[in-house]
TIMI-333260 format. One record per atom (N, C-alpha, C): residue in three letters; atom name; x, y, z. Coordinates in pm, whole numbers. Atoms other than C-alpha are relative to their C-alpha. Layout:
<atoms>
ATOM residu atome   east  north     up
ATOM    ALA    CA      X      Y      Z
...
</atoms>
This chain:
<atoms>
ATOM residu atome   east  north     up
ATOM    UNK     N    -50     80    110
ATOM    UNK    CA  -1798   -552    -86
ATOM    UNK     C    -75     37   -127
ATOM    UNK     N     58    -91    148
ATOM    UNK    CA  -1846   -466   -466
ATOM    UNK     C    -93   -171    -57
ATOM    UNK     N    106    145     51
ATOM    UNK    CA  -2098   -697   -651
ATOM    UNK     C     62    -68    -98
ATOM    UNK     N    -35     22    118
ATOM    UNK    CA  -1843   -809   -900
ATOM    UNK     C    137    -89     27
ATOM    UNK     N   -148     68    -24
ATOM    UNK    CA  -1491  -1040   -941
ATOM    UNK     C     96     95     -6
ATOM    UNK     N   -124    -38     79
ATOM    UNK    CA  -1145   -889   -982
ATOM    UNK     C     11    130     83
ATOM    UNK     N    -28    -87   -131
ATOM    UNK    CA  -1018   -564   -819
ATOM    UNK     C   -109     87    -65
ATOM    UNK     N     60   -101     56
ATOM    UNK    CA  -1218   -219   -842
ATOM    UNK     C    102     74    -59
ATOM    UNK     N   -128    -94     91
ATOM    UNK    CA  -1145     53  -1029
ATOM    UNK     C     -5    136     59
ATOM    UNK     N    -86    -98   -115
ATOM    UNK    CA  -1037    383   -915
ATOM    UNK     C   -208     68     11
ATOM    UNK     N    140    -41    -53
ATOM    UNK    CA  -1426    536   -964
ATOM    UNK     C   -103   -110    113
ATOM    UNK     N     30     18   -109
ATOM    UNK    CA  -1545    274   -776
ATOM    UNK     C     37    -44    130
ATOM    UNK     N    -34     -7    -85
ATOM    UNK    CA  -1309    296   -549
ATOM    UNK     C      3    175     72
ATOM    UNK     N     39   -146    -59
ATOM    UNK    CA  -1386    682   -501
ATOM    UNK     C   -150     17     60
ATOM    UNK     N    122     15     -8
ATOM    UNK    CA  -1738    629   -465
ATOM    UNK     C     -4    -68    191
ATOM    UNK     N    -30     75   -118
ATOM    UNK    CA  -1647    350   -165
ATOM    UNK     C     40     88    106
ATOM    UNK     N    -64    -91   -131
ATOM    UNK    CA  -1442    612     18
ATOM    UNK     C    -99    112     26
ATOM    UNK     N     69   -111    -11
ATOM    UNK    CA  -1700    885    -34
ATOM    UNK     C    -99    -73     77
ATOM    UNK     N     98     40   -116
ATOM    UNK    CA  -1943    664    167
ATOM    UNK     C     54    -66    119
ATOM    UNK     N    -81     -4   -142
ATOM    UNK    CA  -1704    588    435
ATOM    UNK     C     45    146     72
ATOM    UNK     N     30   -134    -98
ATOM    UNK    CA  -1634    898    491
ATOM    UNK     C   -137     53    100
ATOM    UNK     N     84      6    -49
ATOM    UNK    CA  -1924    957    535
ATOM    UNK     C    -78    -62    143
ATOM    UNK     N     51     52   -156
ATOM    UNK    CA  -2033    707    841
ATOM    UNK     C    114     21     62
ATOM    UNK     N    -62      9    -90
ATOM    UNK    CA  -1723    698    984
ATOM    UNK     C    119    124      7
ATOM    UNK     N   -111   -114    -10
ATOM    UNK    CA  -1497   1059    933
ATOM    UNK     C    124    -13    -94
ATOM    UNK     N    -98    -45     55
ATOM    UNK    CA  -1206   1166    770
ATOM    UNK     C    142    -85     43
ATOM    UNK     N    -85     62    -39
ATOM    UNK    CA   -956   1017   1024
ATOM    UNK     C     39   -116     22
ATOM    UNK     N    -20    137    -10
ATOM    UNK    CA   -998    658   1008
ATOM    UNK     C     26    -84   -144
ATOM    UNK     N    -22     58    118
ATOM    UNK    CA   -890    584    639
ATOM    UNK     C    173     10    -11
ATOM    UNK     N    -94     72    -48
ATOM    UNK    CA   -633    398    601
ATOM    UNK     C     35   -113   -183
ATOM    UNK     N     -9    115    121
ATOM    UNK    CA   -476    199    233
ATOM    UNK     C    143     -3    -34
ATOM    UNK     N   -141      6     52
ATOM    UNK    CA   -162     95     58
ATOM    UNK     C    -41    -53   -120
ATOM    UNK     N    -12    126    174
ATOM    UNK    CA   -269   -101   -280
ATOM    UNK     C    -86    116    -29
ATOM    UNK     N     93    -75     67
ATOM    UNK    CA   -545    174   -457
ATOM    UNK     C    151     68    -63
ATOM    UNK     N   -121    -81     36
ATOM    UNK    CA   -250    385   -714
ATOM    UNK     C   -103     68   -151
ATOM    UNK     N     10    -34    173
ATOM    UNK    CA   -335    585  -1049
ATOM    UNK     C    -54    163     30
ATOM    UNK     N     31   -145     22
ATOM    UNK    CA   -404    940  -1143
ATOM    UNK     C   -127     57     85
ATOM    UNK     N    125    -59   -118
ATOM    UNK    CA   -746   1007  -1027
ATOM    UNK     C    -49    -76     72
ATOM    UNK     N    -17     56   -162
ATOM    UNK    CA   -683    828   -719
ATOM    UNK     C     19    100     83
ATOM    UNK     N    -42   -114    -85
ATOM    UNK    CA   -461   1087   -603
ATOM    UNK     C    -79     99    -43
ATOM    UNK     N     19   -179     10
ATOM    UNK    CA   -614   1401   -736
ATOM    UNK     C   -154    -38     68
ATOM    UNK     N    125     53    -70
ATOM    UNK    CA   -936   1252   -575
ATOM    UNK     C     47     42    157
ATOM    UNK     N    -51      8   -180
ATOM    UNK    CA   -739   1199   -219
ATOM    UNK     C     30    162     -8
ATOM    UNK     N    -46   -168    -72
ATOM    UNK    CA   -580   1565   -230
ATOM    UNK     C   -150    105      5
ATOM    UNK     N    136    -90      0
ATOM    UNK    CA   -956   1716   -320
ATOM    UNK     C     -3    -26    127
ATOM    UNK     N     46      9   -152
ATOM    UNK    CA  -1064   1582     28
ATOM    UNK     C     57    -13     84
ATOM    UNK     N    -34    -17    -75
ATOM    UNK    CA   -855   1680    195
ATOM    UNK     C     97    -77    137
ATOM    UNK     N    -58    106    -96
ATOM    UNK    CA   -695   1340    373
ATOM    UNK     C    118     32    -13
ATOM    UNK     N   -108     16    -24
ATOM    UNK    CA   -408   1314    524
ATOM    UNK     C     71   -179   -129
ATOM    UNK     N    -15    154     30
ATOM    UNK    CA   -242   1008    294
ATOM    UNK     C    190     -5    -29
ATOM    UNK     N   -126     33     30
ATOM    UNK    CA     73    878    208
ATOM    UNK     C     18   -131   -109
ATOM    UNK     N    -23     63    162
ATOM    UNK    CA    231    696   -153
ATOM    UNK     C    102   -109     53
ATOM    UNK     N    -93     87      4
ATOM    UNK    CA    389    360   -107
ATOM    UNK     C     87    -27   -166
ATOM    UNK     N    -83    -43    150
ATOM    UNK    CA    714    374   -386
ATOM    UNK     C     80   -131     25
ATOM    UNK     N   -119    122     31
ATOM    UNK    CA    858     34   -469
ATOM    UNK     C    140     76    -43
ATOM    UNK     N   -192     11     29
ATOM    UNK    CA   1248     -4   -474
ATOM    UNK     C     20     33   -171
ATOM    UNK     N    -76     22    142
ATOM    UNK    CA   1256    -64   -850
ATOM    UNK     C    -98    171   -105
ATOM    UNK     N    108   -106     32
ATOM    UNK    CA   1024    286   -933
ATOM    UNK     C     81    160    -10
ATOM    UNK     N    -64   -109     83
ATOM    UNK    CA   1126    553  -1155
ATOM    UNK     C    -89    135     73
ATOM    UNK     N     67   -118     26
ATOM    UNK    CA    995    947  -1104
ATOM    UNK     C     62    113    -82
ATOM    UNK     N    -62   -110    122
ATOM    UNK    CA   1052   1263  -1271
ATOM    UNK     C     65    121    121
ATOM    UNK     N    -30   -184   -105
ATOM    UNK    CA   1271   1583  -1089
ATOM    UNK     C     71     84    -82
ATOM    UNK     N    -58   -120     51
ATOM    UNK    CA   1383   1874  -1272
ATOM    UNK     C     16    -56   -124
ATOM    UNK     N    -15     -6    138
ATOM    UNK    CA   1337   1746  -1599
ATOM    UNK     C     95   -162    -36
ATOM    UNK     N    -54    140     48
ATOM    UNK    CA   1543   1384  -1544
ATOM    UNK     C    -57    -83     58
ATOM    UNK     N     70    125    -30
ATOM    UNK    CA   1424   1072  -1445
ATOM    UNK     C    130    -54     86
ATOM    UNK     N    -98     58    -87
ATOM    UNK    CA   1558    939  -1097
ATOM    UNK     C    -66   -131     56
ATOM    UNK     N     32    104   -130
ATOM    UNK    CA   1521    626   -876
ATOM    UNK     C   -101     19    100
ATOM    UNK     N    135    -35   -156
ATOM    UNK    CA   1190    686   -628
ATOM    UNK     C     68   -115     87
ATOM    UNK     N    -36    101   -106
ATOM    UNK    CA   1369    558   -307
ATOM    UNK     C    -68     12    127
</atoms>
């Protein structure tokens, strides 16, 4: 637990995972709520397996237009 109110933020939520990894491996991480830029480019550095929960109402970008993330 963080010493503070309110959610973390993505550094110290990188920090958190870098010392879980640590005791407990690579294969036992596990989230759905953490989201933002250097979140992911954090997760793809090390290598985890992860996966992006995409609300219903959630825009992305493909070939230059903006579609529906379903």
């Amino acid at each position: 637990m963080l010493d503070k109110r309110g959610s973390s933020n993505q550094a110290e939520r990188i920090g958190l995972l870098n010392r879980f990894i640590k005791m407990f491996g690579r294969k036992k991480v596990a989230d759905r709520e953490f989201v933002g830029q250097e979140w992911f480019s954090f997760l793809g550095n090390t290598l985890l397996r992860y996966y992006i929960r995409i609300r219903s109402n959630m825009f992305t970008a493909h070939k230059g237009k903006q579609i529906k993330a379903y």
